[in-house]
Structure formats: C-alpha cells, structure tokens
C-alpha positions in Angstrom: -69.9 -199.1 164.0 -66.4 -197.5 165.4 -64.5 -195.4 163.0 -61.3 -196.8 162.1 -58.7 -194.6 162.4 -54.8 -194.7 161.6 -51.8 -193.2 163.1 -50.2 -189.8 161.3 -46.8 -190.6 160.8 -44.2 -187.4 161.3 -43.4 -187.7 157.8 -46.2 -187.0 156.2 -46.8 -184.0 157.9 -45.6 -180.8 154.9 -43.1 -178.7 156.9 -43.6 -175.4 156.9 -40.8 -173.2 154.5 -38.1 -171.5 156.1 -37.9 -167.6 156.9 -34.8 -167.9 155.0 -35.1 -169.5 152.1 -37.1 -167.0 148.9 -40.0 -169.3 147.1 -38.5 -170.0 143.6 -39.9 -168.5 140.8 -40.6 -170.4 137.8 -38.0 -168.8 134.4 -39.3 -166.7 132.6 -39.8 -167.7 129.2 -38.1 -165.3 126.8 -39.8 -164.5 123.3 -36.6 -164.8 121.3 -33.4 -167.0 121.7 -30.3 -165.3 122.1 -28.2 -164.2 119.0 -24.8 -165.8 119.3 -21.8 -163.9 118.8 -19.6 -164.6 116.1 -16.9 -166.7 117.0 -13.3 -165.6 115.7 -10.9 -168.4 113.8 -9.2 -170.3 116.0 -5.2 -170.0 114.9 -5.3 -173.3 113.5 -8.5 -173.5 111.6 -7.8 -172.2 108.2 -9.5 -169.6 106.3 -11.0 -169.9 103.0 -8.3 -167.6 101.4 -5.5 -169.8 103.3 -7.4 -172.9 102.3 -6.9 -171.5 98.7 -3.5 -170.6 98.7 -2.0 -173.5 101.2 0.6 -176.0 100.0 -0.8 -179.4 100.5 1.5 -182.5 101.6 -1.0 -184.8 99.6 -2.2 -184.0 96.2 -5.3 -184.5 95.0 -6.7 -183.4 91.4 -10.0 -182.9 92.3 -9.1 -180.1 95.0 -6.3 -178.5 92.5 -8.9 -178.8 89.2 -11.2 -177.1 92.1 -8.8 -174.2 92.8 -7.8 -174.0 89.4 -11.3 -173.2 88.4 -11.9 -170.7 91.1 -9.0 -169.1 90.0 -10.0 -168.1 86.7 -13.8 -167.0 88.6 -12.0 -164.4 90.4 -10.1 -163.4 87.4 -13.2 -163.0 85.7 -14.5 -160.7 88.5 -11.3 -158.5 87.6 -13.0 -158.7 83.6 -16.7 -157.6 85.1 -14.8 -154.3 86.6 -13.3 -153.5 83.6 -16.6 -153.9 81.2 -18.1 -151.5 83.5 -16.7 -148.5 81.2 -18.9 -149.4 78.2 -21.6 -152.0 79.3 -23.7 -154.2 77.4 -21.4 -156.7 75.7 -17.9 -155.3 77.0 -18.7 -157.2 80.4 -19.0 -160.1 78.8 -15.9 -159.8 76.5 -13.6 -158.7 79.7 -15.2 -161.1 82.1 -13.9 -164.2 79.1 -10.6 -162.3 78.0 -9.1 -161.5 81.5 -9.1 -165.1 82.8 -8.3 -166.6 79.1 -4.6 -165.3 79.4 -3.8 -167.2 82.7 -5.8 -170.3 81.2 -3.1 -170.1 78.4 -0.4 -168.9 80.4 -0.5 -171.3 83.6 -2.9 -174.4 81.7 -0.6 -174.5 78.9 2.6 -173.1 79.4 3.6 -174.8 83.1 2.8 -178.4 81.2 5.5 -177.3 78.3 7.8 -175.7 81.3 7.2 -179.0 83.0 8.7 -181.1 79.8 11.9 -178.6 79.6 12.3 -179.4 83.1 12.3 -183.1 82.7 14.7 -182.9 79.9 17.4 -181.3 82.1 17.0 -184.5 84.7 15.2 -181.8 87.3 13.6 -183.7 90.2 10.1 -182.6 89.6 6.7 -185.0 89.2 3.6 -184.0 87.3 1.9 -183.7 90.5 3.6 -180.7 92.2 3.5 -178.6 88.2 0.1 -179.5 88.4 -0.4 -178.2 92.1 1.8 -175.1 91.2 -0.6 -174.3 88.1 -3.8 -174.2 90.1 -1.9 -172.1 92.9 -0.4 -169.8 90.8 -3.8 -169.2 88.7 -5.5 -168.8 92.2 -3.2 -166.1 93.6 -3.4 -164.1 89.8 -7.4 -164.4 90.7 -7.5 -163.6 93.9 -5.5 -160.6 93.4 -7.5 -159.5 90.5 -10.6 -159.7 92.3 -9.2 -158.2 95.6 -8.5 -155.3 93.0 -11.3 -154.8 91.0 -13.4 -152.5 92.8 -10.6 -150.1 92.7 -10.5 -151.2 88.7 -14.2 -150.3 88.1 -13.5 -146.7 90.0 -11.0 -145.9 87.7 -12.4 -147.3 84.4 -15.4 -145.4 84.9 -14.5 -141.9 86.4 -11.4 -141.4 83.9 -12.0 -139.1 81.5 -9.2 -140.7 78.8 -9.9 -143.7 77.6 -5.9 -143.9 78.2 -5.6 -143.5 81.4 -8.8 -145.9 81.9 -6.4 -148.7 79.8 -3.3 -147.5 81.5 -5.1 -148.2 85.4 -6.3 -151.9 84.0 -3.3 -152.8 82.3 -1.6 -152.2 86.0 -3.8 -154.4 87.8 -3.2 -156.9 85.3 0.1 -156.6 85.7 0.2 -157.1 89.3 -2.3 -159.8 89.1 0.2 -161.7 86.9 3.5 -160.8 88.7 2.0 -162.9 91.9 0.8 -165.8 89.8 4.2 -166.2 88.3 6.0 -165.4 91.5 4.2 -168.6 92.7 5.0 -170.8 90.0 8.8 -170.1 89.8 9.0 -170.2 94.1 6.8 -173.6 94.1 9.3 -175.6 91.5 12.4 -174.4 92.3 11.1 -175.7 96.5 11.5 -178.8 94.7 15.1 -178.3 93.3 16.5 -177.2 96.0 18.2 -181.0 96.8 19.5 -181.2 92.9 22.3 -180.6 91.4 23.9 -176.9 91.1 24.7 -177.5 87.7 20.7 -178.5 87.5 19.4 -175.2 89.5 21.5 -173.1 87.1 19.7 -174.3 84.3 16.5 -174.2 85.7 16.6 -170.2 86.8 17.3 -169.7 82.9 14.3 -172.0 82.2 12.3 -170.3 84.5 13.4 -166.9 83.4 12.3 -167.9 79.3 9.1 -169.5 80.5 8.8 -165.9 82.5 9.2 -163.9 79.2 6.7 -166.6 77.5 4.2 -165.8 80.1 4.4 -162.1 79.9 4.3 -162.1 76.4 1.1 -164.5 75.6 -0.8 -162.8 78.2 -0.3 -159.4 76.8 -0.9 -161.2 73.7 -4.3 -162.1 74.8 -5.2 -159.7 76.8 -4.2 -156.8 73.6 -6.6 -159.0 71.5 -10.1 -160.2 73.0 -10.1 -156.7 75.7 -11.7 -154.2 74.3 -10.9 -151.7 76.9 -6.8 -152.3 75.3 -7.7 -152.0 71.9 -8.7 -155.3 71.5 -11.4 -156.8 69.4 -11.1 -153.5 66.9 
C-alpha cells in the first residue's frame, strides 16, 4: 500500500517572528481598580446650595413645600448650637424655638402681606408669595446653620450667660435680616412694571410687614429660648 501524501501549501507554513517586533505580554491584572478623582461642577450644573436658593421660572409646590421644610431643618441646626450651653432638654427647646419664629414670621406673615398687597391692585399671584416664603425661610436657614458652629463656640466658652445670649441673639439677627432681605427683593421683582403710585405703597407695606417680622420673631424667640430668658 503507497502512502498518500498531500502538497504543503505556503500558507500554512507559521512564519517565524520578526527581530523587530517584542513578543506581547499579556496585562497584568491589577488587584484594585483605580480610585477616580473627584470631578469639579461643571459651570452650569448647579450646586445643592444654588439649587436651594435659585429662582425658578416654573413653580411647583412640592419643590417650594420641600425648601420650605429644609429651611426650618437648618434653622433648627442653629437651635442644636445654642442648647449646647445647658444640655439635656435646652437642645430640644432651641432646636423647636429657633425655627418656630420664621414658621410664624414667613408661613404666616407673607400670606397676610400677600392680602395687603392685593388690596392695593399690586401685580402679584399666590404663586411667586408662596415661592418667596420658602426662599426667604431657606436663606434665614442656611445662614443659621452656616453659623452655628461659631454659635456653639461662643455659648459654651462664655463665661456670662450675657454675653452667651448677646453672641446668639446676633446670629439670629443676621439669620433673619437675609430671610427678609429676600422676601422684600423677590416681590417688589414683580412690581417693578406697576404703577409708581403702586411701588410707593408697597415699600411702606413692605417696611410694616418688616417691623411685624422683627417684632414676632423676637417675640418668639424671647419666649420658648431659654438661653434669652425664655421659658422662665
């Protein structure tokens, strides 16, 4: 029997590697992924503070009952610094009292500015006193917490229980100044096309409902913080 044999083609003949190419090595595998580094905000993606604080086009009552709320929670974190003094029960007594005076001062007295407002034919809509409510309780807040550690430093290292009052009452103060600042700047933005007979009025409005706001919240505050005589 004759062996049967076939003809080797070229091509299947393995050439032989170049001198200059290197043999590839197979990647190493690595024990860990890497860590990725934090990316910075683009300047158009908003922050949570700008997020906060922004003026929306559209409004929507679940996002303003939303900042509203978180509002009086950073108030509260303001009420925590000042309970730090005494403990026990005072956090709890600051942490309610601090954010009870804007609840009364911007959830009760914008509605009755609102009214005043519409009684002198001024071109505002429930919607944008509603919107300036939750912004200006927001701005109070986030002040108020922005200053509480420097609150809680002060409260607890003063020797006088005076000067311990006198340092709260002044970030109280401030607090309150920007929350009112944003009310009065966010309605009269809608005035601005009225009448000048109607702006007139309504910088006298907004000064009275100014004097109302001071007074209720010192009001409050004087009565359920124990830290300014309150609850004595």
């Amino acid at each position: 029997m004759q062996a049967v044999t076939f003809p080797l083609e070229v091509n299947d003949v393995p050439s032989p590697p170049l001198a200059d190419e290197a043999p590839q090595e197979a990647p190493e595998a690595t024990a860990a992924p890497p860590i990725p580094l934090p990316q910075e905000p683009s300047p158009g993606q908003a922050t949570w503070t700008s997020a906060l604080l922004s003026v929306d086009p559209v409004f929507s009552a679940r996002r303003e009952a939303l900042r509203f709320v978180t509002g009086l929670g950073l108030a509260a974190v303001y009420g925590l610094a000042l309970g730090a003094r005494d403990g026990r029960f005072s956090f709890l007594s600051h942490a309610v009292g601090v954010p009870a005076a804007l609840l009364v001062a911007f959830g009760v007295g914008i509605p009755a500015l609102f009214i005043v407002l519409a009684l002198l034919d001024a071109p505002v809509v429930p919607s944008t006193v509603a919107a300036a409510a939750a912004r200006a309780t927001a701005s109070a807040g986030l002040v108020l917490a922005g200053l509480a550690p420097a609150a809680a430093l002060f409260v607890v290292t003063s020797e006088q229980r005076g000067a311990a009052a006198l340092a709260a009452g002044a970030g109280l103060a401030i607090g309150g100044a920007f929350g009112l600042g944003n009310v009065v700047s966010d309605l009269y933005r809608s005035l601005e096309a009225s009448r000048w007979t109607i702006r007139i009025l309504s910088n006298v409005v907004f000064g009275v409902f100014g004097l109302f706001a001071v007074v209720v919240t010192l009001r409050v505050w004087g009565s359920l913080l124990p830290l300014l005589g309150g609850g004595q």
